[in-house]
Structures are given as C-alpha cells and as structure tokens.
C-alpha positions in Angstrom: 15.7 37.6 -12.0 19.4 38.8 -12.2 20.1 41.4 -14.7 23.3 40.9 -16.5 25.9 43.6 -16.6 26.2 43.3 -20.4 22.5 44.3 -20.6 22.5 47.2 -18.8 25.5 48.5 -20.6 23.9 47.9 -23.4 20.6 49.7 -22.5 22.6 52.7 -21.4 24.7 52.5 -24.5 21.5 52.5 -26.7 19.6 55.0 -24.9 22.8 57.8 -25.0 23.4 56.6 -29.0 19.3 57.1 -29.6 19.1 60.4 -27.7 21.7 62.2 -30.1 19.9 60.9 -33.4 17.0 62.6 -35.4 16.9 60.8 -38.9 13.6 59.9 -40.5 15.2 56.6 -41.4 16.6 55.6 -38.2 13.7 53.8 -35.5 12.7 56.4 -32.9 13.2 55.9 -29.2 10.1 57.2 -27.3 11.4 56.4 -23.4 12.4 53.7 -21.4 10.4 51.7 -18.6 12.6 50.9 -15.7 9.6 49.4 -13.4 10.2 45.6 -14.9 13.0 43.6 -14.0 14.8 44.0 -17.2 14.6 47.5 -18.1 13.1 47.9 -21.5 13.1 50.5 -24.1 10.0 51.8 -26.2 10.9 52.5 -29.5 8.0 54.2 -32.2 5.7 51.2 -33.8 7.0 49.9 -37.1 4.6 47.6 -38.4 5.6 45.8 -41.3 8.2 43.5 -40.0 11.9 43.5 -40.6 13.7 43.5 -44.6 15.5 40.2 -43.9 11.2 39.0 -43.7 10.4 40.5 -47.0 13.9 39.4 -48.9 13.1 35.9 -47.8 9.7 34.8 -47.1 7.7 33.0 -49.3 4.8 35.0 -50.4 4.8 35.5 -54.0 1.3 37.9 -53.9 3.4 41.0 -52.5 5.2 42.9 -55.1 8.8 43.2 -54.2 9.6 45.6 -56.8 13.0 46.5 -58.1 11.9 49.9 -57.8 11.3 49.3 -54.0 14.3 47.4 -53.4 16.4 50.8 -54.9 14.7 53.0 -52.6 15.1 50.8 -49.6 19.2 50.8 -49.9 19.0 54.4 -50.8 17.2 55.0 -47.8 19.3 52.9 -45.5 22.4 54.4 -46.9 20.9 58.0 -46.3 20.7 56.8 -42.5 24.0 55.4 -42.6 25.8 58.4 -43.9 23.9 60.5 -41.7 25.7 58.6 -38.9 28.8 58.8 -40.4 29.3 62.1 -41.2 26.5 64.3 -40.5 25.8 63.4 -36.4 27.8 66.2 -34.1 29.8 62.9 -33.4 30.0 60.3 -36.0 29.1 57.2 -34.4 29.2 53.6 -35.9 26.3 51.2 -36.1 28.7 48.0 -36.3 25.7 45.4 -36.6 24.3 46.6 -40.2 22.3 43.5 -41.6 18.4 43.1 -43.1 17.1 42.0 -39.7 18.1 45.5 -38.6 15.7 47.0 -41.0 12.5 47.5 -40.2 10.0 48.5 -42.7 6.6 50.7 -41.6 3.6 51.0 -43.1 4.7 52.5 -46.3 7.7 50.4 -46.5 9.9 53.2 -45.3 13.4 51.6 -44.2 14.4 52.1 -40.3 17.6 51.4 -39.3 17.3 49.5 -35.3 19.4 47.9 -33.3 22.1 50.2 -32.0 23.2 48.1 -28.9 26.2 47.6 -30.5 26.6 51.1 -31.4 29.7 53.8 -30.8 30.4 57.4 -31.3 33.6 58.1 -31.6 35.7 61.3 -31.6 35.4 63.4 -35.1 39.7 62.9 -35.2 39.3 59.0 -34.7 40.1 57.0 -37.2 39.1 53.7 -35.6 38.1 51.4 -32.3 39.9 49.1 -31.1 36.9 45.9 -29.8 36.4 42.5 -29.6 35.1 41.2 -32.4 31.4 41.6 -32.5 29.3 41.1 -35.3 26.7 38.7 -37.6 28.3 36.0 -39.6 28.0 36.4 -43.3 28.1 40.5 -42.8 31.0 40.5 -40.9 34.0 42.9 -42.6 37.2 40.5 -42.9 39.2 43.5 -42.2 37.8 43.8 -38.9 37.7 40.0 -38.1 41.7 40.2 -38.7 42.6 43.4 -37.2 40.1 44.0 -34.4 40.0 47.4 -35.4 36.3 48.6 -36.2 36.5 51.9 -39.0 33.7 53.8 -40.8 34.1 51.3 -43.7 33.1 48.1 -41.1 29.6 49.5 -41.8 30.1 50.0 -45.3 31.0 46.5 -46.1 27.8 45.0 -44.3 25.8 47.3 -46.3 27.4 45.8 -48.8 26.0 42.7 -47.9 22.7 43.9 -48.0 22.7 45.5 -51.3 23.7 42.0 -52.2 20.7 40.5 -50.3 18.3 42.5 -52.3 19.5 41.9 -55.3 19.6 38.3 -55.2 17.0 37.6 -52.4 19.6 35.2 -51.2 21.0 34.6 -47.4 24.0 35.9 -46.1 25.5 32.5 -45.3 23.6 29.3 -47.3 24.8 25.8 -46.7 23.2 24.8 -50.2 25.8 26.6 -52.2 29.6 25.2 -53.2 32.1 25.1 -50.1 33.7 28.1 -51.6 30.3 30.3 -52.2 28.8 29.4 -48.9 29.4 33.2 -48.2 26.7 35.1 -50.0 30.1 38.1 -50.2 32.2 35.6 -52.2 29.4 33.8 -53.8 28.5 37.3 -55.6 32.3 38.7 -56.0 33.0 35.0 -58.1 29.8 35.5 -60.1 30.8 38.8 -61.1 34.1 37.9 -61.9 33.2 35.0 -63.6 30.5 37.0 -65.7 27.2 35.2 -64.4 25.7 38.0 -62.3 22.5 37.5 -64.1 22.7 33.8 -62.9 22.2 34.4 -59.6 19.7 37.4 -59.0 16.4 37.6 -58.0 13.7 36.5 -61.0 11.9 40.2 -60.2 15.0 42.0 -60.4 15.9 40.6 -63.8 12.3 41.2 -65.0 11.7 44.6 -64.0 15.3 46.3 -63.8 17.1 47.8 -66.6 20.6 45.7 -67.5 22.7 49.5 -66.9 20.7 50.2 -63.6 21.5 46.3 -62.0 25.4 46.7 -63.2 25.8 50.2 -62.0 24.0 48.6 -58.2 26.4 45.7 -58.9 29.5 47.4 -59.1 29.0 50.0 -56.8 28.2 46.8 -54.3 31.2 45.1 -55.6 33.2 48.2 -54.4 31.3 48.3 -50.8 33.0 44.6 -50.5 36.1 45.5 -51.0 38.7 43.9 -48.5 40.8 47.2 -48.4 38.9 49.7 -46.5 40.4 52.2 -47.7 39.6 51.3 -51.6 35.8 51.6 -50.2 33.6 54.7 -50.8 32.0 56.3 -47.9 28.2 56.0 -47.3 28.1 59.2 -48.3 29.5 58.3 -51.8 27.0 55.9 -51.9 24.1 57.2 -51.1 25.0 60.1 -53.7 25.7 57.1 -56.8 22.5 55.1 -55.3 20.3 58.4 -56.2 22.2 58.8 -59.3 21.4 55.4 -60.6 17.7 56.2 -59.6 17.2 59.2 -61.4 19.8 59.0 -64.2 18.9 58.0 -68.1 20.1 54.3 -69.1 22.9 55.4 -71.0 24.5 57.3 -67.6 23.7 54.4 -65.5 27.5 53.2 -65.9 29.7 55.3 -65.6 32.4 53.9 -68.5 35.7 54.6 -66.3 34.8 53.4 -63.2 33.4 50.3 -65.0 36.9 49.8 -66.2 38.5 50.6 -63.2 35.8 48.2 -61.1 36.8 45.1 -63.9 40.9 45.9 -63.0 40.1 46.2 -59.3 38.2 42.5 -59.4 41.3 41.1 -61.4 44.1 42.0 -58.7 41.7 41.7 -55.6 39.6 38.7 -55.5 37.4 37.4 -53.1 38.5 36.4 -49.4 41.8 33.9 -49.1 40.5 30.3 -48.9 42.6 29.9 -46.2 42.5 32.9 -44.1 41.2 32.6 -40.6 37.7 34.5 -41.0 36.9 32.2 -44.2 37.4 29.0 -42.2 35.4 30.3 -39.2 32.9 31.4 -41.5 32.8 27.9 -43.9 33.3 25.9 -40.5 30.2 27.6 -38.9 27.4 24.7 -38.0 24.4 26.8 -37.6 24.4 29.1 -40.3 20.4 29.0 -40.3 20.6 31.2 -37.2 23.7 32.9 -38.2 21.8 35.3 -40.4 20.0 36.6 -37.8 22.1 36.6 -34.2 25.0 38.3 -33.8 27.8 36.7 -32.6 30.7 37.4 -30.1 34.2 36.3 -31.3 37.5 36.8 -29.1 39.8 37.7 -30.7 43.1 35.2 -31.0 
C-alpha cells in the first residue's frame, strides 16, 4: 500500500501540534504506531461518540439539556482560547465543527482533529493557505481572501453554538434556497424576530428567554463577516460563563443588545451573490458536507 505524502504531513503535523498541548478539553495523544503501513496515532479513549451524534440523532430517552448544551460550548471555547492565546505559540485549529467534539463518559467536550492544525508566530497576524475547511462552517472571510486569522476559528464556533441551539445541520437542503446555510438561516431569523421559531423544542422548554438571547447574540457576533468586529475566544468563553452563572436580569447586557440590533441592520447575512454563497447553495452533497472537510483551490 502506498502512503500518500499528504498523510504523512499530516501525521507529522498532528503529532508536533499534540505534543505542545495540555488542556483537559482538548483529546490526548498517547503515542504513535509506525509498524502498520499507514502510520497511526493513539489518542486517549473517548467513549461517548462525537457532538454532531448527540445534536442530531434520534433518540428522544437521553436528556439533552440546555444546561448541558451551555457547558459543552463553554467548554469548547475554554479549549479554543487556550489555543489562541494561552499555548507558548498560539496555534489555529482551522477545522472547528461538532464532529470534532468528542464527548467522554461524563459528556466532557474534547476538541480532535488537529490535522489541519498551525501554530503560528505570537507577531503573526495571519496564514496565508489554500482553502481548507467543512462546508456550512467555513468563514466567508477566509473563503474570499485565503487568509486564515484567529477569528477563522471563531466563526465556526459560531456555527456550533448555532448547532446546539437549534439541533439543526450546518448545511440542510430542506430549508429555502436562501437559508440553506444553517449561518444565514439563523442571522435572517434573528433579524427577522423569529429566533424562537427555529430552536430546539428542549431549549425553549428548559432555558430562560434572557439566557437563549444573551447565547444568541453573542453567537450572532461570532458570525460576523468582519473579523475584526468578532470577539476573541477568549471574550467568549468569559460572556459564556457569565451567562451561566449570572441572575436573569444580567443575562443581557442592555448596550451591547443595542449595539448587536444596529450591527444586524448595516451587516446582514452573506451577499446572495458572492462566490462562497453560490459554492455553498450549489453544493450537491450537502448530507456529507457536514461531516468531511473539503479542499477548495483558490481562484
């Protein structure tokens, strides 16, 4: 069996990424085993399956609480940040989706998956790539520009945060042309004032109206399509634990309530006609787009 080139620079570029990480929310790499004929890594056992499973399956007798949904994205976003800004060199996950979650056996988050990984130097704003990603978490700023920054991985969280609060998929062929793109399909509803329309029946029952507008917003913010109008995972790991812990009355904060309604008037959702909408929209196989990532050169 021949070994493609592409897999052993990923194995190498998982195995240096992994070696300089120690986050209680980020999978573990034990070793490597070199004696097969594709090298394989050995990562600690997580046993309950991936988030993208427990958003989406079917089973109605396991108690997806709102509760456990917050502590998940807190959780992820504590691992994120940590990459960001507490590693000795920040590095970039650039494939952040709910199939890149696993869960263990207390339903602890584990971010996985860093083939796709970089570090970068702590005075680098940016890299420069093809464009690699998953359809449907895919930052339109990087899809134009080719140019992969700290907020890449905040907008896919972004996604996410969406997924769990709707237990919808990331790209759906069911919904209107224009909402086809879980993003856009949640941006609108906001806009539009029918947020409650579209969440997840347990969410509605079980979380507090302040708490699921304070999660909206700050998600609505993660989406931005300026990177630079994003917060940092750091900023949102820090409002994600103030949501969790703060009386209803504190849950939105009235200024940045205000300033999240006047940012969704004079930035709406992606450009019906820009090029990353039409790949997106044009997309034939968005049932496996959720889960593969995808290769795109750019043009």
């Amino acid at each position: 069996m021949i070994v493609e080139e592409s897999q052993i620079e990923h194995f190498i570029n998982e195995i240096v990424i992994l070696s300089q990480i120690n986050h209680r929310n980020i999978v573990g790499l034990l070793g490597c085993c070199l004696e097969t004929e594709v090298p394989s890594l050995v990562y600690e056992y997580i046993s309950n399956g991936t988030l993208f499973q427990l958003i989406h399956s079917q089973d109605t007798d396991f108690p997806f609480s709102w509760e456990m949904r917050l502590q998940i994205a807190i959780e992820v976003a504590g691992a994120l940040a940590y990459l960001h800004s507490t590693c000795s060199i920040p590095i970039y996950h650039r494939d952040i989706k709910s199939t890149n979650i696993l869960l263990d056996d207390k339903y602890r988050a584990k971010v996985s998956d860093f083939r796709a990984s970089r570090s970068i130097a702590i005075d680098q704003t940016h890299l420069t790539t093809l464009v690699q990603g998953t359809l449907g978490y895919l930052d339109p700023e990087y899809f134009q520009t080719s140019q992969f920054i700290e907020k890449s991985d905040v907008y896919s969280f972004g996604v996410v945060l969406v997924e769990l609060l709707t237990g919808q998929k990331p790209i759906c062929s069911t919904r209107p042309q224009e909402e086809k793109i879980l993003a856009t399909h949640f941006i609108l509803s906001l806009q539009e004032s029918r947020l409650f329309d579209i969440l997840d029946s347990r969410v509605v029952k079980e979380g507090g109206k302040e708490e699921i507008m304070a999660v909206a917003y700050l998600t609505y913010r993660c989406l931005n399509l300026n990177g630079r109008k994003m917060p940092t995972m750091k900023e949102v790991t820090t409002k994600l634990e103030h949501i969790r812990v703060s009386p209803p009355s504190l849950k939105v904060d009235q200024n940045f309530e205000e300033n999240a309604c006047i940012e969704m008037e004079t930035s709406g959702p992606l450009d019906s006609t820009s090029s990353f909408r039409r790949s997106c929209l044009n997309y034939n196989k968005a049932s496996s787009s959720d889960e593969q990532p995808l290769l795109f050169n750019t043009l």
